[in-house]
C-alpha positions as MATLAB code, in Angstrom:
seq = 'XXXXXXXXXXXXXXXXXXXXXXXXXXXXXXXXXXXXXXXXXXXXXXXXXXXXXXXXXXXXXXXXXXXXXXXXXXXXXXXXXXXXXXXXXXXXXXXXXXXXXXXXXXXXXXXXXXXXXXXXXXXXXXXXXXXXXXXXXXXXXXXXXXXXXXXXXXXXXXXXXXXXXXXXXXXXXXXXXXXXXXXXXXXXXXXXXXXXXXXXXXXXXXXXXXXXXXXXXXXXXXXXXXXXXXXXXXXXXXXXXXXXXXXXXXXXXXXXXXXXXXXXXXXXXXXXXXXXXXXXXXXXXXXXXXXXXXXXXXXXXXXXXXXXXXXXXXXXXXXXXXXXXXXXXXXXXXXXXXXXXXXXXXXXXXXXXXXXXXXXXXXXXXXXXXXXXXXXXXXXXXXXXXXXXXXXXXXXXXXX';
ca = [
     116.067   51.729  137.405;
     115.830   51.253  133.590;
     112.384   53.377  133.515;
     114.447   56.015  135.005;
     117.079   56.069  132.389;
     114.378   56.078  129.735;
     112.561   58.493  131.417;
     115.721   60.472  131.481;
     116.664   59.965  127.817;
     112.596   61.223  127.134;
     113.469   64.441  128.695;
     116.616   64.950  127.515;
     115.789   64.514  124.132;
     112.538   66.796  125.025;
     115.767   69.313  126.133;
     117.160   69.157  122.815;
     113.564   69.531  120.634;
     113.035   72.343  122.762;
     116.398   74.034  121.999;
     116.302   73.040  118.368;
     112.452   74.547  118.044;
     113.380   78.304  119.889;
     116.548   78.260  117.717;
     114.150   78.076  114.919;
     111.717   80.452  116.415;
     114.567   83.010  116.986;
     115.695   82.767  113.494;
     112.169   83.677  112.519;
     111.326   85.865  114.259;
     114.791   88.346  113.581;
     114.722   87.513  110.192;
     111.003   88.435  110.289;
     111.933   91.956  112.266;
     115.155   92.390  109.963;
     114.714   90.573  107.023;
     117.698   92.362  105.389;
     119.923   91.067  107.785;
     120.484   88.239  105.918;
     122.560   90.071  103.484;
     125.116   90.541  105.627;
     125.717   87.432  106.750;
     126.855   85.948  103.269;
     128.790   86.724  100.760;
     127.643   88.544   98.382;
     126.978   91.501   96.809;
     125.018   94.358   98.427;
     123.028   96.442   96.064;
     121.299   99.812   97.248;
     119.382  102.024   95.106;
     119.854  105.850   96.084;
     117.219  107.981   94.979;
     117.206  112.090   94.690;
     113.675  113.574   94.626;
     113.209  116.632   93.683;
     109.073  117.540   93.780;
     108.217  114.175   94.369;
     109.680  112.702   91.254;
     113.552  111.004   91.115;
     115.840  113.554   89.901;
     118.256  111.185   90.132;
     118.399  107.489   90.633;
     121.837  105.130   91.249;
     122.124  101.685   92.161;
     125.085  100.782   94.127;
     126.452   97.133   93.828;
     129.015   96.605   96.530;
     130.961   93.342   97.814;
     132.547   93.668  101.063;
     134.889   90.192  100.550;
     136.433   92.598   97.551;
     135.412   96.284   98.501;
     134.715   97.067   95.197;
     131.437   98.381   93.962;
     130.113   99.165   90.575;
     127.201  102.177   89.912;
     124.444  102.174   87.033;
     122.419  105.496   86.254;
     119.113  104.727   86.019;
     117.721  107.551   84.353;
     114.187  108.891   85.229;
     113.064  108.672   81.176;
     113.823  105.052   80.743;
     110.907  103.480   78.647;
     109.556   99.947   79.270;
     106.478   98.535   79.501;
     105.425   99.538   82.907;
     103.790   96.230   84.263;
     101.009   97.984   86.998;
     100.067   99.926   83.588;
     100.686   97.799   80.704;
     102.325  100.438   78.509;
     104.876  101.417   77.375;
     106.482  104.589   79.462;
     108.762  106.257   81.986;
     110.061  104.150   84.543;
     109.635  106.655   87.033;
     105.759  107.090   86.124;
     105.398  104.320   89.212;
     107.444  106.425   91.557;
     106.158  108.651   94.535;
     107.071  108.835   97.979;
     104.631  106.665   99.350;
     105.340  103.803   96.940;
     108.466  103.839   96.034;
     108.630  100.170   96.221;
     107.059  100.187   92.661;
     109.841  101.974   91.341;
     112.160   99.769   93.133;
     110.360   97.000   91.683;
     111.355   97.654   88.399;
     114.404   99.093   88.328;
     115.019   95.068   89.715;
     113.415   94.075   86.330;
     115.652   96.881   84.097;
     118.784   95.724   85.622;
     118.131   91.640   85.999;
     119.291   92.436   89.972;
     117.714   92.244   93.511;
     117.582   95.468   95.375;
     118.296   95.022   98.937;
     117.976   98.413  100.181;
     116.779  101.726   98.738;
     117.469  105.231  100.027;
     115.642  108.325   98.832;
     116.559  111.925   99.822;
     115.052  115.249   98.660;
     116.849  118.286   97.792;
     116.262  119.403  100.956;
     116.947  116.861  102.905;
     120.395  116.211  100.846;
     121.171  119.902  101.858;
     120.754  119.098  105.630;
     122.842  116.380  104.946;
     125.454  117.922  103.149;
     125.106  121.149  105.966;
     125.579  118.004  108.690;
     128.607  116.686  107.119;
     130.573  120.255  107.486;
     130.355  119.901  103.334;
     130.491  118.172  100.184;
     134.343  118.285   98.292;
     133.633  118.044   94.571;
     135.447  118.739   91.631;
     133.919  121.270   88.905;
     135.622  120.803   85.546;
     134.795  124.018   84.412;
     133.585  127.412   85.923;
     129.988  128.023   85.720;
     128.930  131.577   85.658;
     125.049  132.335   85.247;
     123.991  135.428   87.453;
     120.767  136.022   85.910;
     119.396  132.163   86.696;
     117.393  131.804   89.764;
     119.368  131.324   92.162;
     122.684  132.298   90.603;
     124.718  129.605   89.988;
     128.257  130.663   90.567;
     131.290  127.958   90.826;
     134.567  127.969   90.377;
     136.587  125.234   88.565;
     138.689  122.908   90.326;
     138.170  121.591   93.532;
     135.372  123.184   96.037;
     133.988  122.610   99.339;
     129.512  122.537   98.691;
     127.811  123.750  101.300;
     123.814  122.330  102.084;
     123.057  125.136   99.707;
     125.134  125.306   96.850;
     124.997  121.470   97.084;
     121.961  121.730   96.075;
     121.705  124.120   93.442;
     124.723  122.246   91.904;
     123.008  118.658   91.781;
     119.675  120.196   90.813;
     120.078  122.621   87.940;
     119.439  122.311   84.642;
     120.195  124.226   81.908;
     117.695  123.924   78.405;
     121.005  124.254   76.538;
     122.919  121.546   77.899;
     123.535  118.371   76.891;
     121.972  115.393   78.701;
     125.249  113.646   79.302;
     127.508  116.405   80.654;
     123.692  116.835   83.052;
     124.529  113.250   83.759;
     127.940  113.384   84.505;
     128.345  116.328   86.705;
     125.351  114.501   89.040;
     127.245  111.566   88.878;
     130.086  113.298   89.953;
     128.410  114.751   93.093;
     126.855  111.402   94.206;
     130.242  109.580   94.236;
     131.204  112.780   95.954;
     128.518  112.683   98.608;
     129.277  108.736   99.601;
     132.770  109.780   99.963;
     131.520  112.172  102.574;
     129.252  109.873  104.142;
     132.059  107.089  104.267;
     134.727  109.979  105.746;
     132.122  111.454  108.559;
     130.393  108.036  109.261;
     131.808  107.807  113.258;
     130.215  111.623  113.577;
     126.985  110.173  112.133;
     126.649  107.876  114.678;
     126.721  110.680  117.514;
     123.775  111.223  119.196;
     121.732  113.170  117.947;
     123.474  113.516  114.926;
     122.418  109.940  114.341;
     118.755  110.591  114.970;
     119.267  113.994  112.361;
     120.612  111.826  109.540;
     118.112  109.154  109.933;
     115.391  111.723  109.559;
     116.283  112.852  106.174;
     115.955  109.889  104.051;
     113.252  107.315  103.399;
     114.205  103.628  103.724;
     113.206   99.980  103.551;
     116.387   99.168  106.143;
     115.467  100.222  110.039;
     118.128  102.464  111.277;
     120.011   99.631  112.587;
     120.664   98.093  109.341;
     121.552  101.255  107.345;
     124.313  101.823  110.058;
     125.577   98.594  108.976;
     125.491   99.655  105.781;
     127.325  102.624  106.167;
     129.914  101.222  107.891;
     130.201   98.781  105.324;
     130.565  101.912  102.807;
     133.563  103.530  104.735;
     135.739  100.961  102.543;
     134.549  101.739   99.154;
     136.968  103.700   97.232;
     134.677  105.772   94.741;
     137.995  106.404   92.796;
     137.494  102.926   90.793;
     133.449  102.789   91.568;
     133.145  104.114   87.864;
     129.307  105.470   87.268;
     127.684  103.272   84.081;
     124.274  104.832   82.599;
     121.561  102.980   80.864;
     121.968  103.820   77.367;
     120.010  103.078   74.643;
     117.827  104.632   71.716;
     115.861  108.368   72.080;
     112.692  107.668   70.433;
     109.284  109.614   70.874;
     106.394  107.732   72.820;
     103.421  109.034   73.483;
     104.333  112.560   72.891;
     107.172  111.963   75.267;
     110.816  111.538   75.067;
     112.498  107.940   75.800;
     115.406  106.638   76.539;
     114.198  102.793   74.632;
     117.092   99.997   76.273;
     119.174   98.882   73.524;
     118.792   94.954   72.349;
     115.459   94.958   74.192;
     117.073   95.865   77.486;
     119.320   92.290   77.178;
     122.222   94.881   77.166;
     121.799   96.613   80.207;
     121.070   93.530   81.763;
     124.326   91.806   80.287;
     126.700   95.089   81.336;
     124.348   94.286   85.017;
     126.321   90.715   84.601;
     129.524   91.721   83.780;
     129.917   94.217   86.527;
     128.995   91.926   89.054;
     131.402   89.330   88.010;
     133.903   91.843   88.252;
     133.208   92.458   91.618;
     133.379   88.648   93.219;
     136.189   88.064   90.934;
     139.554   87.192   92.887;
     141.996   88.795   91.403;
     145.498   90.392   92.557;
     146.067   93.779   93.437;
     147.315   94.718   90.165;
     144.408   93.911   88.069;
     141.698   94.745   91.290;
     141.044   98.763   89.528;
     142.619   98.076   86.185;
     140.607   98.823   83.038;
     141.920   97.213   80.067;
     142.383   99.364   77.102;
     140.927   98.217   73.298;
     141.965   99.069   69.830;
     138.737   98.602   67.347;
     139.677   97.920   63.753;
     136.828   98.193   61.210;
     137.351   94.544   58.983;
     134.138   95.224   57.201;
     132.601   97.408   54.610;
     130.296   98.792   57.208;
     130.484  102.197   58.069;
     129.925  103.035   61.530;
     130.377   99.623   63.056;
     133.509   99.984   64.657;
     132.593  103.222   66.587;
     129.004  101.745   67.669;
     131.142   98.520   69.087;
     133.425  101.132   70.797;
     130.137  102.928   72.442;
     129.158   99.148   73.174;
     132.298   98.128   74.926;
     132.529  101.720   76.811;
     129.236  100.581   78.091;
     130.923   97.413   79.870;
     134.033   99.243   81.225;
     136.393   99.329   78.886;
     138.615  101.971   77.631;
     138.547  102.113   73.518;
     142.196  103.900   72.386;
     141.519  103.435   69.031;
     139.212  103.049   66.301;
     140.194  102.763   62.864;
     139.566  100.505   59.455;
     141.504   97.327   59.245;
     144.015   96.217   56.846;
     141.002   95.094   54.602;
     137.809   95.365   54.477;
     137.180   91.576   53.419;
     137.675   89.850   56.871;
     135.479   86.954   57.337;
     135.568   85.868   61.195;
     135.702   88.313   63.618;
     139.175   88.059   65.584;
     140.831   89.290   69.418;
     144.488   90.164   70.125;
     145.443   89.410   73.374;
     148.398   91.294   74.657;
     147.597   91.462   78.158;
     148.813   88.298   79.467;
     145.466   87.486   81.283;
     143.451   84.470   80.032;
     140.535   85.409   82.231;
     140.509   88.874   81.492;
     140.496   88.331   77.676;
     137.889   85.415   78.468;
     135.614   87.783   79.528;
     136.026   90.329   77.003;
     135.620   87.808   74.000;
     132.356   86.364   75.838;
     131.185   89.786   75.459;
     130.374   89.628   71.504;
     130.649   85.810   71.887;
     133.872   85.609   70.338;
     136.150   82.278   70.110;
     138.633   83.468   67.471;
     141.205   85.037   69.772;
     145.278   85.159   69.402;
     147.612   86.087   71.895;
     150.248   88.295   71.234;
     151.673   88.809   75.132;
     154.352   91.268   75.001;
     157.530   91.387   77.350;
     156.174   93.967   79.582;
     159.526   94.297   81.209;
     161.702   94.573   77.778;
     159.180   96.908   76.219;
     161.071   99.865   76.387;
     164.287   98.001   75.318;
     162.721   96.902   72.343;
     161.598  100.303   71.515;
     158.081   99.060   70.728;
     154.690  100.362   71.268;
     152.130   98.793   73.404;
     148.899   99.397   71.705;
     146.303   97.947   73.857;
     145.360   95.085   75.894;
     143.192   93.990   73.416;
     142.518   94.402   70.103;
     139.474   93.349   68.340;
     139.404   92.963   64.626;
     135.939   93.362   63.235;
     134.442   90.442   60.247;
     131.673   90.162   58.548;
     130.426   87.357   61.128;
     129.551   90.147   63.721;
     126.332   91.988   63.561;
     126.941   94.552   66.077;
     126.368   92.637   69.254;
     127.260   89.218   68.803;
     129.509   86.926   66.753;
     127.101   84.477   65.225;
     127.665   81.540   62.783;
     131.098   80.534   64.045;
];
């Protein structure tokens, strides 16, 4: 009788190995067939990194960091004349040199190292595959700021200002053009534009994606590390993301000549990008109310130094991370030692953030009473207010 029971403990315990060992094996073996699955499960942020090719080269490239627990996202332009030091080469050049359709995991590989960031998925289109896709989506709604009228260009490029319905074509002519005479940032911005345009479209039409054979169509067009299974996932993941407040942040940094080439050098070494990477992505996972979940917080830049220039470069720096600069004007004097932040919005977190920034610790609060405001007849000049003093060098606060 007692060899029985151990005999029957032996093979129940043989039950549970058994169990424990396929659960194990399962877990494997879908990871190992889906290995972005994963990213779904937890919480955290999703970044995708949607590519426009236009003869085999990016014509545009935009990495999307969305976080489902928050819907919010965040977009950085990655711009196709970037310079680093291209690691399969060892020189210095552009950072789509690596790129081409049948590696575009180089490329991927180090826009990850520009930005400090994993890349879960990527998602590259060309022009004529984004036309099918616009053409399968009944349109693209974008707005044109001005009219553009050039006949003689080939094709024409004819739109009216306001709001207009793209078609596959005129899609893209209007994300693909370039005129010699334009500046690189209004370039920039109108693409921008259309891609936050185009993933509103995708998000609104996402159930008639999924339509056989409209599924199998959409698929077709775009290249993709995710199987098809995932990127529906994805999608549906996307229908929440409200490209109102998913503002579009470029890599900025200094034009310099390489090579007999023009390049866009990373400012600080690329530690900026890389810090404005950070700072976005806290925003994201941070719980905060409804109030402050879309709210950019305004800045007034006073000049406390005998530094020309400095305030406006800190305003370009602070644009970079978000933030709307009001004003920028000379303090009081010109003699201010430390380097000081008004805080009038009320929000100890908020102006936490913004002094860690430049590394600042000097900061004053000066909350107003929102609600008697107009009582009192007094302006409210910004959220924040940042005082610069001799102890700040242009990026960072030092010797405090």
């Amino acid at each position: 009788m007692k060899r029985k029971q151990i005999d029957a403990s032996i093979f129940l315990l043989a039950v549970i190995v058994a169990l424990l060992a396929g659960g194990t094996v399962f877990t494997v073996f879908v990871l190992r067939e889906d290995p972005a699955g994963e990213v779904f499960s937890g919480d955290r942020v999703i970044n995708s990194l949607f590519i426009l090719e236009k003869d085999r080269k990016p014509l545009s490239s935009y990495v999307l960091m969305y976080y489902p627990s928050t819907r919010r996202a965040a977009v950085f332009d990655v711009p196709g004349e970037v310079g680093l030091i291209i690691q399969r080469i060892n020189r210095v050049d552009r950072i789509d040199t690596v790129y081409s359709p049948q590696r575009i995991e180089s490329f991927v590989d180090e826009v990850e190292r520009l930005l400090g960031i994993e890349i879960n998925f990527y998602f590259s289109i060309t022009l004529e595959g984004l036309g099918k896709i616009v053409d399968l989506v009944e349109g693209v709604d974008v707005v044109i700021p001005s009219r553009v009228d050039l006949p003689l260009e080939t094709p024409p490029l004819l739109f009216p200002s306001g709001r207009v319905m793209l078609d596959g074509e005129k899609a893209v002519s209007y994300a693909g053009y370039f005129l010699a005479e334009e500046d690189t940032d209004i370039v920039n911005a109108r693409r921008q534009r259309f891609f936050l345009s185009f993933l509103r479209r995708l998000g609104e039409q996402n159930e008639y994606l999924k339509m056989k054979p409209v599924y199998r169509t959409f698929h077709s067009l775009m290249r993709s590390n995710a199987n098809t299974r995932i990127r529906t996932r994805l999608f549906d993941e996307l229908v929440n993301l409200d490209t109102d407040q998913a503002g579009v942040q470029a890599v900025a940094g200094t034009v310099r000549e390489v090579s007999g080439q023009m390049l866009i050098l990373p400012y600080y070494d690329g530690s900026l990008i890389k810090d404005m990477v950070r700072q976005s992505l806290s925003g994201l996972t941070r719980d905060t109310d409804g109030t402050l979940a879309g709210r950019i917080f305004t800045v007034e830049i006073l000049n406390g130094t005998a530094t020309a220039g400095l305030a406006r470069r800190t305003a370009d720096l602070l644009q970079g991370f978000g933030y709307d600069v009001i004003a920028v004007n000379n303090a009081d004097t010109s003699d201010y030692e430390r380097t000081e932040i008004i805080d009038r919005s009320g929000y100890e977190d908020m102006v936490t953030t913004f002094a860690g920034i430049i590394r600042c610790e000097n900061i004053r609060s000066e909350a107003a009473d929102m609600e008697n405001l107009d009582s009192q007849n007094v302006d409210y000049k910004a959220d924040f207010t940042l005082i610069i003093g001799r102890d700040f060098n242009g990026r960072y606060v030092i010797n405090q």
